[in-house]
N, C-alpha and C positions, 0 to 999 in steps of 0.2 A: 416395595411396590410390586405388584403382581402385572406378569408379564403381559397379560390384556390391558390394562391400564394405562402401561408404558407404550406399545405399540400406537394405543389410542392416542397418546399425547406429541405420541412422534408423527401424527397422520393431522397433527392443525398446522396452521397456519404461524409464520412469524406473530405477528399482531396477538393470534388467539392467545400461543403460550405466553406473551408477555403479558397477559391480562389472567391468563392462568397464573401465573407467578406475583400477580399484585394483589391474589389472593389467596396468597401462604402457599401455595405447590411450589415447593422450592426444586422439583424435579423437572418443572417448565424451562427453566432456566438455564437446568444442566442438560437439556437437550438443544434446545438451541443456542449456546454455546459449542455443543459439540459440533452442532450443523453448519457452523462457521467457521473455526477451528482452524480448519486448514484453509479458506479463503484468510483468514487472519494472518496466519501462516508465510503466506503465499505475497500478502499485499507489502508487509514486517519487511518480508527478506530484500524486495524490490528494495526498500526506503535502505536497507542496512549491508546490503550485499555482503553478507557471509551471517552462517550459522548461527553462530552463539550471539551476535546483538541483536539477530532476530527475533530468537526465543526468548529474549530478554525484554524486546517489544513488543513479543506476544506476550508475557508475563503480565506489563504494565497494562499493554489494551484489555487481556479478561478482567485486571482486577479493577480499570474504571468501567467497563459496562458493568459488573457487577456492582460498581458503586452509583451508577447514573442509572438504570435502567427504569428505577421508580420513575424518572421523571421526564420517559419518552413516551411520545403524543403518538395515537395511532396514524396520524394523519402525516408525519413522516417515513418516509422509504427507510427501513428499518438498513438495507445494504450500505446505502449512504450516509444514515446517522453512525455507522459503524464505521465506515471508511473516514470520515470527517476524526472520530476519536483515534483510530490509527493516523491519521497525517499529522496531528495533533500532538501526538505522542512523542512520534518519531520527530517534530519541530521541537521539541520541547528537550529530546536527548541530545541534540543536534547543540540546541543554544548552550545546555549545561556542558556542553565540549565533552561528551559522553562517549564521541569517537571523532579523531582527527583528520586520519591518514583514511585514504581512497580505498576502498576492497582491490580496484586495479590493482596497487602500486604489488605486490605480491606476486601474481599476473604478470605483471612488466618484469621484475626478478627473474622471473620462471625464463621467459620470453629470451632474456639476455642469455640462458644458460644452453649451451652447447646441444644438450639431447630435445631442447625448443627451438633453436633458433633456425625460425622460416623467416624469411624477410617477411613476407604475407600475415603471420603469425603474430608477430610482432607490432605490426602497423595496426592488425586487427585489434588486442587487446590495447594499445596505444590509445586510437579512436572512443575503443568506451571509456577508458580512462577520462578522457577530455571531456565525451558526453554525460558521464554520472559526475565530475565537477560543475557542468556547466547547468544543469540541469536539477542541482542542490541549490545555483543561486536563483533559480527562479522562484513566484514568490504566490500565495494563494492559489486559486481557482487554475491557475497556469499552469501550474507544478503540479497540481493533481491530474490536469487532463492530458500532462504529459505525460504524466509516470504509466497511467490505466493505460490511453492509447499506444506509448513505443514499448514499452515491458509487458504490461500484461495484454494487449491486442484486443482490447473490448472497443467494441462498432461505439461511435457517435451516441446512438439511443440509448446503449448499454451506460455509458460515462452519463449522459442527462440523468437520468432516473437513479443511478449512486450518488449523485451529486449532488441531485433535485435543482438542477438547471434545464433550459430548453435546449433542444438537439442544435439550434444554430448560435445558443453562446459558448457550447462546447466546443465546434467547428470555428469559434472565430480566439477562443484564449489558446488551441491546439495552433491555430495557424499564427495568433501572438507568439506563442512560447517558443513556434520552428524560428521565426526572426529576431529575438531575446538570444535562442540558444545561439542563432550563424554568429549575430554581434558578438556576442562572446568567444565563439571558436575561433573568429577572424582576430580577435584581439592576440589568442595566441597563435595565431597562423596556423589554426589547424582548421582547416574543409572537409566540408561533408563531400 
């Protein structure tokens, strides 16, 4: 492909390229793919906290958008039908018991060991511990607008429109999920 061509194709739109690519430019696809790539990246690690099961969830997300993409509607927020396939994913390694143990518990190891050990330190990584347990048992719509707003820090508006929800059911499954997660922490006596 010549490099006028390519620049050209990296200057559309989400929507354009995937209409570009439903009509054999298979190089639409490989740019928007690339254009996400690391928000893919980035959303994986949140759901897998460490490395390698991430890349592993970014593996499985590119090869089902590669395999779903014929059959996305313009009329969907393309951020959102992509986030829905990553939460999706990652629900789906989760049930096949594809990882057991916490990314904390490592963390906590570290914590215990002499050249770590802050009281502060400990309490710290302790806490996410609890909140990425507690926060695995929440369940649809809840748990995504958890994960976007305490991990990744995207506004209200931002979480609606990946989501393709309105800005106040975002606001009200975010302020569900903080009273889902206290029940939970207080069960094991840990407070925010």
């Amino acid at each position: 492909m010549e490099i006028k061509e390519k620049e050209s194709l990296e200057a559309l739109k989400d929507y354009e390229l995937i209409e570009k690519y439903k009509k054999g430019n298979n190089e639409a696809l490989d740019i928007l793919l690339t254009r996400y790539k690391s928000y893919i990246f980035n959303i994986s690690y949140r759901f897998m906290h460490n490395y390698e099961d991430a890349m592993d969830l970014t593996q499985d997300v590119l090869i089902r958008v590669y395999r779903a993409i014929g059959r996305y509607e313009e009329r969907n927020y393309f951020k959102g039908w992509l986030y829905r396939i990553i939460s999706n994913t990652a629900i789906n390694m989760f049930s096949k018991a594809y990882r057991r143990e916490s990314p904390y518990l490592e963390k906590l190891e570290m914590a215990d060991d002499i050249r770590y050990n802050t009281e502060k330190e400990y309490e710290r990584v302790y806490l996410q511990e609890k909140i990425y347990s507690a926060s695995m048992k929440l369940k649809g719509k809840q748990r995504d607008v958890f994960i976007l707003r305490y991990y990744e820090n995207y506004s209200y508006k931002e979480i609606a429109n990946i989501l393709n929800i309105s800005c106040d059911s975002a606001k009200s499954n975010y302020s569900y999920a903080l009273k889902k997660m206290k029940s939970l922490l207080e069960k094991e006596r840990t407070l925010l």
